[in-house]
C-alpha positions as CSV (number, residue, x, y, z in Angstrom):
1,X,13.2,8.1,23.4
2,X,12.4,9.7,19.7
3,X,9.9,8.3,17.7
4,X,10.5,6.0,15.2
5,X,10.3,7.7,11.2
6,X,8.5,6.4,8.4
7,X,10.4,8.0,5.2
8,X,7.5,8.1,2.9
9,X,6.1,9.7,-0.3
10,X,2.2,11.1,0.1
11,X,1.3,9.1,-2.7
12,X,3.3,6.2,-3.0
13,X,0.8,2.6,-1.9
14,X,3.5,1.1,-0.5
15,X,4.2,4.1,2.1
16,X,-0.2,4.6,2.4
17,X,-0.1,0.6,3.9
18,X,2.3,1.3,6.5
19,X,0.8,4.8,7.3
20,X,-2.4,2.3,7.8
21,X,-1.4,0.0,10.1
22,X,0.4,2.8,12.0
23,X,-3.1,4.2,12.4
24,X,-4.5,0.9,13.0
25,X,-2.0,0.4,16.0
26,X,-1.7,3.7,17.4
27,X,1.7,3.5,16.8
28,X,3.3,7.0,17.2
29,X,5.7,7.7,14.0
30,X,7.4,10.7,12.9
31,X,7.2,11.7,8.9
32,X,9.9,11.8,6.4
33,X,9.0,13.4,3.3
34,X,10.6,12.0,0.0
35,X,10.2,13.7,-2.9
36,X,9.7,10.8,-5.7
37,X,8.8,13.1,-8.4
38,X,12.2,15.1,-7.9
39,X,13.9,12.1,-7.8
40,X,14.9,12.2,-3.8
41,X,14.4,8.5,-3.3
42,X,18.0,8.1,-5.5
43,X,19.9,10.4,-3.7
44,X,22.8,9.0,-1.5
45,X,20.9,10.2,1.7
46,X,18.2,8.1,1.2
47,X,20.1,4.9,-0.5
48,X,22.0,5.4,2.9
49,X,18.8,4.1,4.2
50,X,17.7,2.1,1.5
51,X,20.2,1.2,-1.2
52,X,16.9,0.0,-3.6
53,X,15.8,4.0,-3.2
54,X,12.5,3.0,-2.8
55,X,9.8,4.4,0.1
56,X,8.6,3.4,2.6
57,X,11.3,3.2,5.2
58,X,11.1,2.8,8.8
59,X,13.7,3.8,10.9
60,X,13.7,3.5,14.7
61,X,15.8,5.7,17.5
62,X,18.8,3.0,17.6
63,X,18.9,3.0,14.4
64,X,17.4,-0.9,13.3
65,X,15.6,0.6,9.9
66,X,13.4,-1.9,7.8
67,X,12.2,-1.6,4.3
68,X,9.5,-3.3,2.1
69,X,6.1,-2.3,3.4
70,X,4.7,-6.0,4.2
71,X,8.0,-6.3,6.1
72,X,7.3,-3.4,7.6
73,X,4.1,-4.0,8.6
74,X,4.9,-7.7,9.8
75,X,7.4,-6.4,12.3
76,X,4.8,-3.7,13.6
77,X,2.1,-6.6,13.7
78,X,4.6,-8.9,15.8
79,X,5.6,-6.3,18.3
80,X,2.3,-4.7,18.7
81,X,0.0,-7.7,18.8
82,X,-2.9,-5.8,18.8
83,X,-5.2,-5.3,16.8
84,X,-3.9,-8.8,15.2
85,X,-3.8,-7.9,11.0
86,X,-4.7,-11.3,10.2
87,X,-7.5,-13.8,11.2
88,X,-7.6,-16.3,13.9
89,X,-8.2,-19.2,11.7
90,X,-5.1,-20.6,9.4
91,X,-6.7,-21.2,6.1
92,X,-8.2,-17.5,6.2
93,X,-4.7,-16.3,7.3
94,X,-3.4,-18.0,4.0
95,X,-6.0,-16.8,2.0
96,X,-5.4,-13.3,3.8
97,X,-1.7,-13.2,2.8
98,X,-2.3,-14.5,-0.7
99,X,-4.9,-11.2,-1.8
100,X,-1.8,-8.7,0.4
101,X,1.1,-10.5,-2.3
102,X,-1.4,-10.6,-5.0
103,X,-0.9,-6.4,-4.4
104,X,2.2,-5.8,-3.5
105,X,4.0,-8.7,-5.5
106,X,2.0,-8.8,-8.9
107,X,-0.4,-5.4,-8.9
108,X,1.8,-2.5,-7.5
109,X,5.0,-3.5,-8.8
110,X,4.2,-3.2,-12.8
111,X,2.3,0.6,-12.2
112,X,5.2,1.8,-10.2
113,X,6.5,5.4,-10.4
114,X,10.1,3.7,-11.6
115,X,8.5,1.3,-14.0
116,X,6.0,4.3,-15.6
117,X,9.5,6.5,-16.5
118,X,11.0,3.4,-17.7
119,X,8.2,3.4,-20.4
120,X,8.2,6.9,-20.7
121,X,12.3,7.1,-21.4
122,X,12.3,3.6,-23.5
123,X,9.4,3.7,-25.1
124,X,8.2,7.1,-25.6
125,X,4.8,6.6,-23.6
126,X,2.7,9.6,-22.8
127,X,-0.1,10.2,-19.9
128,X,-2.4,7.9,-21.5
129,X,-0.5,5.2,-22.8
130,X,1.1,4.8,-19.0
131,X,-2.3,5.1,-17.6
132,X,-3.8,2.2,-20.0
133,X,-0.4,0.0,-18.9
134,X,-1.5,0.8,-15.5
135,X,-5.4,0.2,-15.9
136,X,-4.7,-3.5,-17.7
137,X,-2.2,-5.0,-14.7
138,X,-4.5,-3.7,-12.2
139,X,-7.8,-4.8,-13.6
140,X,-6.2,-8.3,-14.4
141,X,-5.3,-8.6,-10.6
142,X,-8.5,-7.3,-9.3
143,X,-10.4,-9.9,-11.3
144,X,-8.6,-12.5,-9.6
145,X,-9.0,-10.6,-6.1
146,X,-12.5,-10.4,-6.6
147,X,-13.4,-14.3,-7.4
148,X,-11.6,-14.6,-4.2
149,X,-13.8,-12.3,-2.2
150,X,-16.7,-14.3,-3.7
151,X,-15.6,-16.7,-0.6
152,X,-14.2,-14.5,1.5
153,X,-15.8,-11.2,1.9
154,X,-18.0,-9.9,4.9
155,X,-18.1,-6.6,5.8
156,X,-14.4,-6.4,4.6
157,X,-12.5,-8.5,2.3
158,X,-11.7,-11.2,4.8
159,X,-15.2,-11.5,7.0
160,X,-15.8,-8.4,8.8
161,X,-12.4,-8.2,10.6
162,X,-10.1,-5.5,9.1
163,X,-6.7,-7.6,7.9
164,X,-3.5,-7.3,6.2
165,X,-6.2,-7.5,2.8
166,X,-8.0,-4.4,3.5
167,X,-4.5,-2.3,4.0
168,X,-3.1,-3.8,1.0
169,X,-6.9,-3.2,-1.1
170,X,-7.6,0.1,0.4
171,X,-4.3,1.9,-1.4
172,X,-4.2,0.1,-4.9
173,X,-8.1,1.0,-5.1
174,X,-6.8,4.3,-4.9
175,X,-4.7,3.9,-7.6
176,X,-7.1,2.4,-9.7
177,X,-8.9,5.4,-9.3
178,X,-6.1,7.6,-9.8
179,X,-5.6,5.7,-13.4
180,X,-9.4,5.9,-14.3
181,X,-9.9,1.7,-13.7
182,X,-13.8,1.2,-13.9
183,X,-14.7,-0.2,-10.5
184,X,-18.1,-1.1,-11.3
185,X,-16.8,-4.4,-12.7
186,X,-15.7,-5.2,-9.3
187,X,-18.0,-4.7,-6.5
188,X,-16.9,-7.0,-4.1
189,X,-13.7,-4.6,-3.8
190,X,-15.3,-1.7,-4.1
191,X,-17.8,-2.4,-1.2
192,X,-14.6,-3.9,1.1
193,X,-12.9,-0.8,0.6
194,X,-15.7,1.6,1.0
195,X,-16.1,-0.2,4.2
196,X,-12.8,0.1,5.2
197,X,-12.5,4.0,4.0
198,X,-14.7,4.5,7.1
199,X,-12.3,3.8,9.4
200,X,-10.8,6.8,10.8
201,X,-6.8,4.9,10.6
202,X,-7.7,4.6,7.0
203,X,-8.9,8.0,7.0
204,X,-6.2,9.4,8.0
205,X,-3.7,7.8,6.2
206,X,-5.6,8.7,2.8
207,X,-2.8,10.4,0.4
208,X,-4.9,13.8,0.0
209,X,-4.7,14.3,4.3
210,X,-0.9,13.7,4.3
211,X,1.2,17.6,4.9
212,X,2.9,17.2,1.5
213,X,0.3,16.3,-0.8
214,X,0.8,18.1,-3.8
């Protein structure tokens, strides 16, 4: 049988978390390059797939396909058990869940590519201006990520068990990062994701080892 695709963009944080817990799982997955910059994701081929036109996608030989990466990664968890991507204990699964929406609900969302050339078209914003948009949402959700990790944090952000946290952190690090956030001012996050960037599934699913990085 074929192998199921992930329609992805290299740098897209949305698409890095799946390619994560593909890793993670050993979960064989063909690539689907779409080009975000060139404006791919809004073609009819890929709203075929996706009417929001947003990465990541995954679509499997019979043709179920699934969007949303905590969807995405949900489904993987449920019918590949192992390794579990949250903890045993139901308070810390909470907890867990509530740093992985804090990201993909509240952080990502606001320093999307979509949102960026909304400012850029409406409101004339340059490079900087959209990196200073970018840097504010983010710090103001890592502040409250890392007063969580205050109680929660081990090796990795939830004790020293890799979780849904870690592949939500890892890739929004990254974009802070990418938009010059200072990450001094949050070491709890830095040290979970430096401990997670050791990893090899993390490794591997980093944006600069992915075939189309530009």
């Amino acid at each position: 049988m074929p192998e199921p695709v992930l329609y992805g963009y290299w740098r897209s944080s949305a698409a890095y978390r799946v390619r994560i817990a593909l890793n993670l799982k050993q979960i064989a997955a063909e690539s689907a390059f779409v080009h975000l910059r060139r404006g791919d994701q809004r073609g009819e081929r890929h709203r075929a797939l996706n009417p929001a036109g947003l990465v990541p996608v995954w679509r499997e030989a019979d043709g179920f396909t699934l969007a949303q990466s905590l969807a995405i990664i949900d489904y993987l968890d449920e019918i590949h058990p192992e390794p579990p991507f949250l903890p045993e204990d139901v308070r810390l699964r909470a907890i867990c869940r509530e740093i992985a929406y804090a990201i993909a609900c509240d952080i990502h969302p606001l320093g999307n590519l979509r949102v960026l050339e909304k400012l850029a078209a409406d409101f004339a914003a340059d490079s900087t201006a959209k990196a200073a948009w970018a840097r504010h949402w983010i710090a103001s959700g890592f502040e409250a990520i890392e007063a969580r990790l205050a109680h929660t944090a081990g090796c990795y952000a939830i004790g020293d068990q890799i979780t849904l946290a870690d592949i939500c952190l890892v890739p929004q690090v990254a974009n802070a990062r990418r938009f010059g956030l200072d990450l001094a001012l949050y070491p709890r996050i830095a040290a979970a994701d430096a401990a997670a960037r050791e990893d090899l599934a993390f490794a591997a699913a980093a944006p600069e080892m992915q075939p189309d990085a530009e």
